[in-house]
N, C-alpha and C positions, 0 to 999 in steps of 0.2 A: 199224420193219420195213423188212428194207434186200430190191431185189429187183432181178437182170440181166433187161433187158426185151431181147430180140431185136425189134429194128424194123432191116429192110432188113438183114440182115446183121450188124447193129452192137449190143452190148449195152450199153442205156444205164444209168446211175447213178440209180436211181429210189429215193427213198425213200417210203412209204406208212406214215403213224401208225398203230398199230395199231388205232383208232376207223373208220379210215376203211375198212381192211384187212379188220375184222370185218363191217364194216354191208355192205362188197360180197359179199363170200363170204356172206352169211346172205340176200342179194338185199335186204336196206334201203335206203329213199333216201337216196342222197346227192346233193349238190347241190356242184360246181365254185363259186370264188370267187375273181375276178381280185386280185391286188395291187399295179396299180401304181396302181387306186385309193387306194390307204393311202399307198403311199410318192410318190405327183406330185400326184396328185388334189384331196388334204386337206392345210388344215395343219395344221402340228404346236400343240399336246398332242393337239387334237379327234381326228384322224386313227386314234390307236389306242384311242379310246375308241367312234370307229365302227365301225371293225374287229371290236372284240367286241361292237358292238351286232349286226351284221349275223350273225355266227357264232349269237348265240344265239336271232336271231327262229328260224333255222333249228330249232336244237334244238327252241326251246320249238311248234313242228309238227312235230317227232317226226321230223326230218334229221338228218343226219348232215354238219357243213361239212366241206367239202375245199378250205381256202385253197390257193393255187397258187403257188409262190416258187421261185426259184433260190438255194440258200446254199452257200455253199463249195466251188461245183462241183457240187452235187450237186442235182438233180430234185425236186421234195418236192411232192406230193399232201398236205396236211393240213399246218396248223402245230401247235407245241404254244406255251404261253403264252409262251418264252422269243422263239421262233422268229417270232413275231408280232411283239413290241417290234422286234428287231430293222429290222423291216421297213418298221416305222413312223418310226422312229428314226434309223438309218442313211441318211446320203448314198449310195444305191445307184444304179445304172444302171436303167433302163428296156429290157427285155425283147422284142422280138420272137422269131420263129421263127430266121431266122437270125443272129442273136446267143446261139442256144442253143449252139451247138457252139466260138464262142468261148469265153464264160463257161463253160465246161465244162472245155474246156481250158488254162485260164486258174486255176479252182477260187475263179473271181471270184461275188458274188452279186448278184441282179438281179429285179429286179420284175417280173411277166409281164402282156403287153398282152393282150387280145383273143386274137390268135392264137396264142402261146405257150400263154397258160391251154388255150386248145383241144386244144391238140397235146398238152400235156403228162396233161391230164384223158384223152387218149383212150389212151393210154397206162397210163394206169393203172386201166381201165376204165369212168370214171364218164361219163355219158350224158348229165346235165344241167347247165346253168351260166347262173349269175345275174350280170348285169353293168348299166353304166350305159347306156352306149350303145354301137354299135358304129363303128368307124372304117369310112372308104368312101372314094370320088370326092371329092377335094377341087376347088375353084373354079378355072376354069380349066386342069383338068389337062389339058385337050387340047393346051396347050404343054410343061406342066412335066410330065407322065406323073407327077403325085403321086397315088396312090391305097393305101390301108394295104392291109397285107396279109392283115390279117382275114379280107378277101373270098375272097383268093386259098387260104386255109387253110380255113375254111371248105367250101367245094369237095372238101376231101379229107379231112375227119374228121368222123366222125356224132356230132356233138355237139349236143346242143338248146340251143341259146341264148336265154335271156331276155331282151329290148332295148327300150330305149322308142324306139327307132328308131335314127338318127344325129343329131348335131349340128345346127345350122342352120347353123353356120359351113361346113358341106359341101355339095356337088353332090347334093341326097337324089335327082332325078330320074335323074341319072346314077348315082347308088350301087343304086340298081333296078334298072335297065336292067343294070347289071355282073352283079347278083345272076342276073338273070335268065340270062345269057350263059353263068356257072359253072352254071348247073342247079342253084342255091341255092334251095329252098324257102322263101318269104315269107309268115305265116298271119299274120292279125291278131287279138289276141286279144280278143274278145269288140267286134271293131269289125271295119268295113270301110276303114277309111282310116289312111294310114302317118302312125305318128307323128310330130314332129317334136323329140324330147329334151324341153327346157325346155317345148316346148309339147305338148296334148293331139293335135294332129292337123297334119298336113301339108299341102297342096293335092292330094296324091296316094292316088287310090283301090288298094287293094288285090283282085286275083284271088281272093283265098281266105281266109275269116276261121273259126274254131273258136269254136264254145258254152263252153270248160271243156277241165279237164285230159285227162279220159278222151279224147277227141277228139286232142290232142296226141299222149297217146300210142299211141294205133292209130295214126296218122301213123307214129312210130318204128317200130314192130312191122311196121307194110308196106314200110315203105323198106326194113327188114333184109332182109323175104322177098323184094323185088326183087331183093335185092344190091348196091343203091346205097349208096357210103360218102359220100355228102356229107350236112352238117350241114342245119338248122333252126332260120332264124331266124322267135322268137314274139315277132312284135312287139306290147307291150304297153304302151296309153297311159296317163300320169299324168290320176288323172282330173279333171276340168275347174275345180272349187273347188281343185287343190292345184300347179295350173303356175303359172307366173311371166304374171304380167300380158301378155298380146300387142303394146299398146301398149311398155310398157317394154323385151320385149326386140326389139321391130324396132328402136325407137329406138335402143338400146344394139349390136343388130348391126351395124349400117348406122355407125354412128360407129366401133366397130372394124373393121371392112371400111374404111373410110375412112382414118384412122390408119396402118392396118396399108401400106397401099396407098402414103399420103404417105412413109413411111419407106422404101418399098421393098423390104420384108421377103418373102424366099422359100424353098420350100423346108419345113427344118423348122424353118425361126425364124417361121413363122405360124401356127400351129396353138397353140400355149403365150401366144403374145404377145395371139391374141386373145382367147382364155379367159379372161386374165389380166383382159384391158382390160373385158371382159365381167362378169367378178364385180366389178371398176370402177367401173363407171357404173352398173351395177343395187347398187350399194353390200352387196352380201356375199347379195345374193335372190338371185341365178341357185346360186349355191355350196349355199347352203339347199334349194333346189330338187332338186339335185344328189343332196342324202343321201333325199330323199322318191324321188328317181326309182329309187333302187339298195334301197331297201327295199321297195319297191312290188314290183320285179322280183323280189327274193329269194324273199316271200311267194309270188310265181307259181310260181315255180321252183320252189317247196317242192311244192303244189300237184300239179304237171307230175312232181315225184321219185316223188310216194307212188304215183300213178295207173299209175308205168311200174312200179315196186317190185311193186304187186298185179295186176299181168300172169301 
């Protein structure tokens, strides 16, 4: 189902599956799913075998997935099995917000970050989205001005995001503090203290933590009646038996931070390079870790769809 969306003037090139098309017009949950976890994230063969593991936790709790991709120019809410391989498959680019209007006019195809998936989900009306982590304040940006643009997206789509926090490789104290500055909602789910990705918890306490979905979504329901269009991030920690050992990954960050540092790597040759060096040195645990984090999140999400769905 092909549809012209007017945002700002401009009609964009939005395709919606007819799965995804139905479940919203009937008020079903559906739950957003980034994909440049499948195409950078994973590798390959596992990657599109995750891909349809994650699609069908969804189903099998009664969702509806809405993978998120850019193909041939064109917008796509929802993949169908072709459109998936694809994804997992192909050497494609990596996707932000502004690299949509190239790839568009371009009629290039492209994996969507964090905030592409955002923009594009809100777009085509879906409310909630399950991801691994989210991008933020990287280390030392107060020279390099590095910070994703998640954040800055975020701020201006009401999109509920599911996140076991951010990275450790990032600034999290600083990626709060930003959150806080965009009037970015921070609820912690069923904890009071901000994740840390790999790990269950942070150093840093959380303002505001929710019991459960219902909760979440009276959240969305009052932000609407405020008028506020900024997103919600739930931040939701892996729990405690299923994160990567603490010991392991300080050792392991602290040696890629090291590394990274001795080569002189900036910019966006650090973020991959240390990831890289991270599944590494934890020998393929952080990577594993990785697929518990984005299933844990999905489950939430699903949770967080049905609760908004029976509004």
């Amino acid at each position: 189902m092909t549809f012209g969306v007017d945002y700002g003037g401009c009609v964009l090139p939005l395709d919606v599956t007819d799965e995804v098309a139905t479940a919203l017009a009937e008020n079903r949950p559906v739950v957003a799913l980034e994909s440049t976890i499948i195409s950078h994230g994973l590798p390959r063969p596992d990657n599109l075998a995750a891909a349809q593991r994650f699609e069908q936790i969804l189903r099998d709790a009664g969702v509806v997935p809405a993978t998120i991709a850019v193909l041939d120019g064109r917008l796509k809410a929802g993949l169908g099995p072709a459109d998936l391989d694809r994804i997992a498959n192909e050497d494609i680019a990596k996707l932000s917000v502004r690299d949509l209007p190239i790839a568009l006019g371009r009629g290039d195809s492209g994996a969507t970050t964090v905030a592409a998936t955002s923009f594009i989900a809100d777009l085509a009306g879906v409310r909630v989205f399950a991801t691994g982590g989210l991008g933020g304040v990287h280390r030392g940006a107060g020279e390099t001005f590095d910070e994703s643009a998640d954040l800055s997206v975020l701020s201006q789509v009401p999109v509920t995001v599911v996140s076991a926090g951010v990275k450790s490789i990032l600034d999290i104290g600083a990626t709060l503090e930003r959150l806080e500055t965009l009037s970015v909602p921070v609820v912690g789910y069923r904890t009071s203290r901000f994740p840390s990705f790999w790990l269950t918890e942070s150093e840093h306490d959380l303002d505001w933590s929710v019991d459960g979905p219902e909760q979440v979504a009276a959240i969305m329901s009052a932000r609407d009646e405020l008028g506020q269009c900024s997103g919600i991030v739930v931040a939701n920690p892996l729990p405690v038996d299923e994160q990567l050992d603490p010991a392991v990954h300080d050792a392991a960050l602290d040696e890629a931070l090291r590394l990274a540092d001795e080569q002189g790597l900036v910019g966006k040759e650090v973020t991959p390079f240390l990831l890289q060096t991270i599944v590494d040195l934890t020998r393929g645990e952080s990577l594993a870790v990785n697929l518990k984090i984005a299933e844990n999140n999905i489950r939430v999400a699903a949770e967080i769809a049905r609760a908004w769905a029976g509004r």
